[in-house]
FIKOLZA-1660 file (N, C-alpha, C; in steps of 0.1 Angstrom, whole numbers, plus 5000, padded with zeros to 4 digits):
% residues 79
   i   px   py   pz ch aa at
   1 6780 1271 8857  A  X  N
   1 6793 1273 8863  A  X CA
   1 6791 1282 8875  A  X  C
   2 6797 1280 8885  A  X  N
   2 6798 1288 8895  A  X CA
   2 6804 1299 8900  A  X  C
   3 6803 1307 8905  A  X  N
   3 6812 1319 8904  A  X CA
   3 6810 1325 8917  A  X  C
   4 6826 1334 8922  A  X  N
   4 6820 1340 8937  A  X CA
   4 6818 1354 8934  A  X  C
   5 6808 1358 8938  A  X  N
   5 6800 1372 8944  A  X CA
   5 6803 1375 8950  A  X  C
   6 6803 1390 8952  A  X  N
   6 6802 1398 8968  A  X CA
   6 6787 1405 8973  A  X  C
   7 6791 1403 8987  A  X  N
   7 6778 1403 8997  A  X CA
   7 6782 1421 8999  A  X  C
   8 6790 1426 8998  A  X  N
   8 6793 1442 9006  A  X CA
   8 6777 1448 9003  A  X  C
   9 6775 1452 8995  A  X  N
   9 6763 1458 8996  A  X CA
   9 6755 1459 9005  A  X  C
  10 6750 1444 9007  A  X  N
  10 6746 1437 9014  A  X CA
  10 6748 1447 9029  A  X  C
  11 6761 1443 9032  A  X  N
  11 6766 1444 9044  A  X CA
  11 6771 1461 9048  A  X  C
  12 6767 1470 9036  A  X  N
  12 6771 1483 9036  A  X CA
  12 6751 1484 9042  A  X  C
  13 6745 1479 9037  A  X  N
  13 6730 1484 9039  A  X CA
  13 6732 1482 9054  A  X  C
  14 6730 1471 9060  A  X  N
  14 6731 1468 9073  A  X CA
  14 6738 1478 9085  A  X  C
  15 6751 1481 9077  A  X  N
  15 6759 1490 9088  A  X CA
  15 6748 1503 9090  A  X  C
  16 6747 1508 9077  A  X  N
  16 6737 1523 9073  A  X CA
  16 6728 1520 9083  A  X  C
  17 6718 1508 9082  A  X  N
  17 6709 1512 9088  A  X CA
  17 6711 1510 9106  A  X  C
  18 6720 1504 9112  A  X  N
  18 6726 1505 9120  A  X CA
  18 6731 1513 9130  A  X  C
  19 6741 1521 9122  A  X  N
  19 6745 1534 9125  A  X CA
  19 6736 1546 9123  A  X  C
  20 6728 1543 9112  A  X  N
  20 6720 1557 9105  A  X CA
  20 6725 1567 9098  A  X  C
  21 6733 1563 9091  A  X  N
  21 6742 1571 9084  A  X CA
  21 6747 1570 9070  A  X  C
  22 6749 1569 9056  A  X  N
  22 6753 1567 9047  A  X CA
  22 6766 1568 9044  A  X  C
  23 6766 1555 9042  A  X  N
  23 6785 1554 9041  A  X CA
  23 6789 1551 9024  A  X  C
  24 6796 1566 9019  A  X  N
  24 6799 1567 9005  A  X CA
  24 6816 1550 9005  A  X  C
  25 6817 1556 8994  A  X  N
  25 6830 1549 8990  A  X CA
  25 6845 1555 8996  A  X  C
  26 6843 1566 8998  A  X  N
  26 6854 1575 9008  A  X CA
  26 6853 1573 9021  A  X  C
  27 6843 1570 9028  A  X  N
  27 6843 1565 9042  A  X CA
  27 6842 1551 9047  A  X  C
  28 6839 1541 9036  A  X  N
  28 6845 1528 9035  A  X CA
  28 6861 1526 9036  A  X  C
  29 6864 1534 9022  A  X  N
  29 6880 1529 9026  A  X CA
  29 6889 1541 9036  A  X  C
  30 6880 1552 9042  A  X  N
  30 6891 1560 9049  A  X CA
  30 6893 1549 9065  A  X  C
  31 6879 1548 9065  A  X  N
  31 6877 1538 9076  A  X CA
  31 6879 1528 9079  A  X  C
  32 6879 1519 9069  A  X  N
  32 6886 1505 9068  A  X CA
  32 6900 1502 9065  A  X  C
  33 6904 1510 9058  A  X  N
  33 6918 1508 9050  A  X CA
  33 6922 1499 9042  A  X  C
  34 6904 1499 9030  A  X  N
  34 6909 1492 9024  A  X CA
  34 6914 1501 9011  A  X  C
  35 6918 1498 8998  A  X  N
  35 6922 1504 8989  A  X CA
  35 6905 1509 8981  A  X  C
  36 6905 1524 8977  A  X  N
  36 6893 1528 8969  A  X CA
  36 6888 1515 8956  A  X  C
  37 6899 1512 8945  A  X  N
  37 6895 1506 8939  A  X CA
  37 6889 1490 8945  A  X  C
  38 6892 1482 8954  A  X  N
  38 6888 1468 8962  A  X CA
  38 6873 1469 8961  A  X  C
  39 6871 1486 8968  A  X  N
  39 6858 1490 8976  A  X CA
  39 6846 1492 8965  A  X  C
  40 6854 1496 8958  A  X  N
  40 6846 1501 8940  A  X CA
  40 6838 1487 8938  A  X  C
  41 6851 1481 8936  A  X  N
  41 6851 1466 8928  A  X CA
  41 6839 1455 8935  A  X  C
  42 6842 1459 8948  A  X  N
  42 6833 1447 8956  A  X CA
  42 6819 1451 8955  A  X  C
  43 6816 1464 8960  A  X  N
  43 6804 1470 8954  A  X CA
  43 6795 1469 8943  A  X  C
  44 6800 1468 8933  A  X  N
  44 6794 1467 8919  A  X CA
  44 6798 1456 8911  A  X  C
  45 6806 1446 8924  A  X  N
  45 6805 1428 8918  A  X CA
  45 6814 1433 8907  A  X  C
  46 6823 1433 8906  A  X  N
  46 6833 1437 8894  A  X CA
  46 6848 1433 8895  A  X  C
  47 6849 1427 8908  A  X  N
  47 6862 1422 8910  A  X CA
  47 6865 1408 8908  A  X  C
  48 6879 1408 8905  A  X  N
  48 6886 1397 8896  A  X CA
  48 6893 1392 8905  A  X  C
  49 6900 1403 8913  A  X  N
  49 6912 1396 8924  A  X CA
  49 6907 1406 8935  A  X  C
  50 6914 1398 8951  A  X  N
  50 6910 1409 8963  A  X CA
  50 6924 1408 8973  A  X  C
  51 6931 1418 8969  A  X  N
  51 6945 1420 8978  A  X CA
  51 6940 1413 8994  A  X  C
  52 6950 1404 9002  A  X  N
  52 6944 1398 9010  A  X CA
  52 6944 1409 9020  A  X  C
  53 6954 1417 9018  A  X  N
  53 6955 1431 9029  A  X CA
  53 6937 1433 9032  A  X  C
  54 6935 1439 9019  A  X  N
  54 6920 1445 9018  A  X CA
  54 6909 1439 9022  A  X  C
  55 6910 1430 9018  A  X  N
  55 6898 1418 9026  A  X CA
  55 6902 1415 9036  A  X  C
  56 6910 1416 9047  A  X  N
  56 6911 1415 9065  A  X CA
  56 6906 1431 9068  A  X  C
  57 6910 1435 9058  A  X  N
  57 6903 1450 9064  A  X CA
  57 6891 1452 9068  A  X  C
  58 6886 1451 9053  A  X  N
  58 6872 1453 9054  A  X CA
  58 6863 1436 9062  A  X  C
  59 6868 1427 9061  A  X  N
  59 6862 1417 9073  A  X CA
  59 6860 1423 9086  A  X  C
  60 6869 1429 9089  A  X  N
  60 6873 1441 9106  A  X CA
  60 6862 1448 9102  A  X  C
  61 6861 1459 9099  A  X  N
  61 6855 1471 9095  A  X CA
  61 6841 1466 9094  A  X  C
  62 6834 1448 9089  A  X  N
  62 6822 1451 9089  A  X CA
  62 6824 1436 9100  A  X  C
  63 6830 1433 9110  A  X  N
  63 6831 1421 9119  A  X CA
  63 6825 1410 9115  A  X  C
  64 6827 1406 9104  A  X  N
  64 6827 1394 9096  A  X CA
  64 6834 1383 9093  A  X  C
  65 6832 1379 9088  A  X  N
  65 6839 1362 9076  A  X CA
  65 6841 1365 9067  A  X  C
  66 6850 1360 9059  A  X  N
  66 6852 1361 9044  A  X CA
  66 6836 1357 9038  A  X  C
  67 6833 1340 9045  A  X  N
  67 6823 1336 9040  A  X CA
  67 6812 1349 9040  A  X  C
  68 6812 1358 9047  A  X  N
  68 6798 1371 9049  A  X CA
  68 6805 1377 9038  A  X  C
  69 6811 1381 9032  A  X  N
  69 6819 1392 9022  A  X CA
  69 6819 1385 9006  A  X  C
  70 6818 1375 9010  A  X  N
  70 6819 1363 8994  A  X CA
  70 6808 1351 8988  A  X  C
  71 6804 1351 8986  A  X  N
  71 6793 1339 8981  A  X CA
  71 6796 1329 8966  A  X  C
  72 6796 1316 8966  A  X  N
  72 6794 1309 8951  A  X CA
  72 6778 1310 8950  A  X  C
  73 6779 1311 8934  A  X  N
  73 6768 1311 8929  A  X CA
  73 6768 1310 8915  A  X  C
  74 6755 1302 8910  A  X  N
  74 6751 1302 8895  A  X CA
  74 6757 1316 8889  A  X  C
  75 6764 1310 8880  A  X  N
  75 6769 1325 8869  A  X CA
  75 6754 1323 8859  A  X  C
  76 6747 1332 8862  A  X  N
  76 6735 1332 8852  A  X CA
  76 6742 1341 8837  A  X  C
  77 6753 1339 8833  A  X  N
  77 6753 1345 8824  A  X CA
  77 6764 1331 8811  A  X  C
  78 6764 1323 8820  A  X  N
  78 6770 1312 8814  A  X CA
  78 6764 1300 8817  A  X  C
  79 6745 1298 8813  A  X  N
  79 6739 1288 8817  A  X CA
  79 6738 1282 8804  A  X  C
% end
């Protein structure tokens, strides 16, 4: 079965090394405006739902696609 993932990590490493800077979870969403918990959720693949506010946000914030923020993929836990 397939299931969608989030790439943020991903896309949080990239900015870091980019900028050069470590970006906690308080300067994702002071910066982005997205909601703390979205930012939680997307991070540690934990989200169920993504307020569409939040996700235009943080698309802005990392000048992206949904498709860069989201991935389908094998649920290796329901093979």
């Amino acid at each position: 079965m397939k299931v969608v993932t989030s790439k943020m990590k991903l896309l949080v490493a990239q900015r870091e090394l980019h900028e050069r800077r470590r970006l906690s979870v308080r300067i994702l969403t002071e910066e982005s405006g997205a909601s703390r918990s979205t930012v939680e959720r997307l991070l540690n693949n934990t989200i169920k739902r993504i307020p569409v506010d939040d996700l235009g946000a943080l698309c802005r914030y990392f000048n992206c696609t949904v498709g860069d923020m989201l991935q389908m993929e094998e649920d290796m836990n329901h093979t």
